[in-house]
FIMAR-582501 format. One line per field, with one value per residue: residue in one letter; z negated, x negated, y negated of N, C-alpha, C, O in turn; residue number from 1. Coordinates in steps of 0.02 Angstrom, whole numbers, always signed. Layout:
# residues N
r: [A|...]
nup: [Z|...]
neast: [X|...]
nnorth: [Y|...]
caup: [Z|...]
caeast: [X|...]
canorth: [Y|...]
cup: [Z|...]
ceast: [X|...]
cnorth: [Y|...]
oup: [Z|...]
oeast: [X|...]
onorth: [Y|...]
k: [NUM|...]
***
This chain:
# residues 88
r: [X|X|X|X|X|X|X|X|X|X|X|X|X|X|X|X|X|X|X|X|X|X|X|X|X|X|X|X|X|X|X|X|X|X|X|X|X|X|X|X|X|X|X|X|X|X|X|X|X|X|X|X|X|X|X|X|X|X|X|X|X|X|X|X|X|X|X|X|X|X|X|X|X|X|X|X|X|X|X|X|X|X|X|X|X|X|X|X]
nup: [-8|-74|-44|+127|+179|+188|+182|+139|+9|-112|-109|-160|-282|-360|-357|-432|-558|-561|-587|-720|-804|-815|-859|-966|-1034|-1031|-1142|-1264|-1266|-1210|-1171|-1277|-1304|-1302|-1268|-1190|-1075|-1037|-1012|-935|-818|-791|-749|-655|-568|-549|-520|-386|-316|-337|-257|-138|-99|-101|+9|+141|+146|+164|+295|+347|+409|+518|+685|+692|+828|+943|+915|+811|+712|+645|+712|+736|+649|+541|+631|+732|+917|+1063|+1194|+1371|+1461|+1536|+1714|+1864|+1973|+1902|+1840|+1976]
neast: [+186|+193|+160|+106|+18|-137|-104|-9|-9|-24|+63|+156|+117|+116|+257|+330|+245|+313|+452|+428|+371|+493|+594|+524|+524|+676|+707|+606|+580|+501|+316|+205|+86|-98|-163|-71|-59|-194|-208|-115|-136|-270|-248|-135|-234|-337|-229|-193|-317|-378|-256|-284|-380|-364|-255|-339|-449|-342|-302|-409|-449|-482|-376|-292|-298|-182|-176|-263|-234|-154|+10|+49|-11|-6|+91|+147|+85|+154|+133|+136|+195|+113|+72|+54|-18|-88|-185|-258]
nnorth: [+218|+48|-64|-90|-173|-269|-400|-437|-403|-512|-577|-486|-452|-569|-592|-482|-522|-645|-622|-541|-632|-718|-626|-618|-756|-757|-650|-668|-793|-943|-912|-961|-925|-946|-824|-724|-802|-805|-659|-611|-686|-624|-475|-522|-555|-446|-358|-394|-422|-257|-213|-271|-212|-71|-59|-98|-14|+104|+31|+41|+190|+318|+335|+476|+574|+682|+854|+885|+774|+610|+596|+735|+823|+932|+982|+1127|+1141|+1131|+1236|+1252|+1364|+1465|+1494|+1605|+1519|+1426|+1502|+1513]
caup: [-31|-101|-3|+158|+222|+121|+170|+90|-85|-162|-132|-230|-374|-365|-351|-485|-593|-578|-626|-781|-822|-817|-917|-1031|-1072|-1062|-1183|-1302|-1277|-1154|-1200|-1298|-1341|-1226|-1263|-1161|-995|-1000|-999|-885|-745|-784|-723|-586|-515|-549|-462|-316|-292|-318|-210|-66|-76|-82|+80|+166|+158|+218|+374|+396|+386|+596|+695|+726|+906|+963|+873|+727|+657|+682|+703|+759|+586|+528|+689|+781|+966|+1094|+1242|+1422|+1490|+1609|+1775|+1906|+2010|+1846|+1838|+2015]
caeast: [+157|+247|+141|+74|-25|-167|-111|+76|-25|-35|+145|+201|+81|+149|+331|+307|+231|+364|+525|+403|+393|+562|+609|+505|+560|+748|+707|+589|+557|+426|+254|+151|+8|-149|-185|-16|-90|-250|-200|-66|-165|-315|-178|-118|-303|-338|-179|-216|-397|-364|-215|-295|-442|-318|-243|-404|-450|-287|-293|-479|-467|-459|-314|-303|-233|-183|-154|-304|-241|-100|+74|+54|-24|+13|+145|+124|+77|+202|+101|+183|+204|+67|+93|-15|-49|-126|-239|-306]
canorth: [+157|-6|-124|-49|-212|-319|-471|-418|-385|-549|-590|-417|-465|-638|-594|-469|-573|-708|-589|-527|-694|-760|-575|-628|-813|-731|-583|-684|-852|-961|-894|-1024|-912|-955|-750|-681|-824|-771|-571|-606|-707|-575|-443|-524|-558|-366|-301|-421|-382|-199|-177|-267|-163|+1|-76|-122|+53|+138|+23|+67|+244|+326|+363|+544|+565|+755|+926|+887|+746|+599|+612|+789|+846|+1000|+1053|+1149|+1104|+1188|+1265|+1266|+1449|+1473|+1521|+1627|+1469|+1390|+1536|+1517]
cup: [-37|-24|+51|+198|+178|+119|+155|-5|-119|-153|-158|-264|-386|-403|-428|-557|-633|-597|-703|-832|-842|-848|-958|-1084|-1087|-1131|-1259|-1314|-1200|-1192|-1197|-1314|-1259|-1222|-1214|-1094|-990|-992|-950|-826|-748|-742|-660|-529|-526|-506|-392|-267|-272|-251|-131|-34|-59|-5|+123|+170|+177|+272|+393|+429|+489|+597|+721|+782|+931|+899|+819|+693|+698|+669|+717|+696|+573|+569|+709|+866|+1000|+1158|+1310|+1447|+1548|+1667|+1811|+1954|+1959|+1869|+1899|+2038]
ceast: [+209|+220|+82|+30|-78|-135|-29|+59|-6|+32|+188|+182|+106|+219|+356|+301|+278|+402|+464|+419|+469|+590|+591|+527|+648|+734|+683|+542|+490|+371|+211|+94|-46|-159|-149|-45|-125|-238|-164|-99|-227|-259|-171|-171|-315|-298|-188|-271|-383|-315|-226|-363|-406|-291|-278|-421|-412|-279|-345|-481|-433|-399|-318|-269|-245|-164|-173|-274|-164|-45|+108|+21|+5|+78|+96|+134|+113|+173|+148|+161|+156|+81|+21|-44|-86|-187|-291|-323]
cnorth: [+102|-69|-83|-100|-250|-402|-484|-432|-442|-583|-543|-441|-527|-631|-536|-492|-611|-677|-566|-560|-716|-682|-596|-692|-785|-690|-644|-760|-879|-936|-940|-985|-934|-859|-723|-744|-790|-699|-588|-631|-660|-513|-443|-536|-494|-337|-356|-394|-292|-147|-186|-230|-85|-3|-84|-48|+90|+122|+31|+118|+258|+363|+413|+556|+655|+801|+910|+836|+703|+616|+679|+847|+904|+1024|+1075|+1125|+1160|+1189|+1257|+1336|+1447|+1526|+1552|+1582|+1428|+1444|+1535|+1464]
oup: [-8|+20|+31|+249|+123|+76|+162|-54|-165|-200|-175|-299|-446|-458|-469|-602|-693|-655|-749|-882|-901|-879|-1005|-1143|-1141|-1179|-1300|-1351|-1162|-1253|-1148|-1340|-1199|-1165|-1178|-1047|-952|-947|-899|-776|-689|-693|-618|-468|-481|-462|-339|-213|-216|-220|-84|+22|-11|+36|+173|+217|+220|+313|+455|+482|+518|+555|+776|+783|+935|+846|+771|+633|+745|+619|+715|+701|+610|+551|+711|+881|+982|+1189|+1295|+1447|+1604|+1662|+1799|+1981|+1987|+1911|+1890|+2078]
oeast: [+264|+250|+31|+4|-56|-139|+1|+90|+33|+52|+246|+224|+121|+235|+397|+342|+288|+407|+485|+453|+485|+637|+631|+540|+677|+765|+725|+496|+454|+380|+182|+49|-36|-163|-186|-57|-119|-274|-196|-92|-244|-233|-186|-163|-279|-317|-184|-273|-378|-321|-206|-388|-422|-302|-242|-390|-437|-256|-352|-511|-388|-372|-345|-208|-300|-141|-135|-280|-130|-36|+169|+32|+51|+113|+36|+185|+110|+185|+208|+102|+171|+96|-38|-96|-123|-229|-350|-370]
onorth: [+108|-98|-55|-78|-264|-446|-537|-453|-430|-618|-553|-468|-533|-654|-555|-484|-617|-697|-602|-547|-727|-706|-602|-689|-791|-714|-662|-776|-847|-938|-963|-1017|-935|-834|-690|-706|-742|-680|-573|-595|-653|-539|-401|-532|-474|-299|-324|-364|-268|-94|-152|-224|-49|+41|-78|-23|+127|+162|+33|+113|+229|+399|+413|+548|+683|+782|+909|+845|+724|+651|+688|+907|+918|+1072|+1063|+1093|+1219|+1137|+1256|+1352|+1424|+1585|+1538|+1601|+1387|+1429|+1549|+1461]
k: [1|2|3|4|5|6|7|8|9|10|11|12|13|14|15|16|17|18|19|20|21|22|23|24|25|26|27|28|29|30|31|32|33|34|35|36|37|38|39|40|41|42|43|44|45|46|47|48|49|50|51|52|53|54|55|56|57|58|59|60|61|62|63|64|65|66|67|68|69|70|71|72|73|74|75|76|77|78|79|80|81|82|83|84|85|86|87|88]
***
């Protein structure tokens, strides 16, 4: 993931944004149409909204603790050698 917190999102889409911007007046001028704002701030309220709902859900989601899930995920779990005083 780029942005692994929600309350990170709206300063990517921001920051983003702003180099686009400033590409774009370099490349081809400031943008006088009202058409290229309104798409562009539609955009950046879309990838905001969206990305802090994508984030909002990855930090919901439970923490698996042990063998099933977690930072232990597909190892394997390494057993200690049992002894005959375990057994009795």
């Amino acid at each position: 993931y780029v942005v692994e917190r929600a309350k990170k999102c709206l300063d990517f889409v921001v920051t983003y944004h702003f180099f686009h911007f400033v590409a774009t007046c370099y490349v081809t001028g400031f943008p006088s149409t009202v058409s290229w704002w309104v798409i562009h701030f539609a955009a950046l309220l879309l990838a905001v909204l969206l990305g802090e709902y994508v984030c909002m859900l990855a930090e919901t989601q439970d923490i698996g603790l042990g063998a099933k899930g977690g930072a232990s995920k597909g190892r394997k779990v390494k057993k200690k050698p049992s002894t005959i005083d375990d057994e009795l």
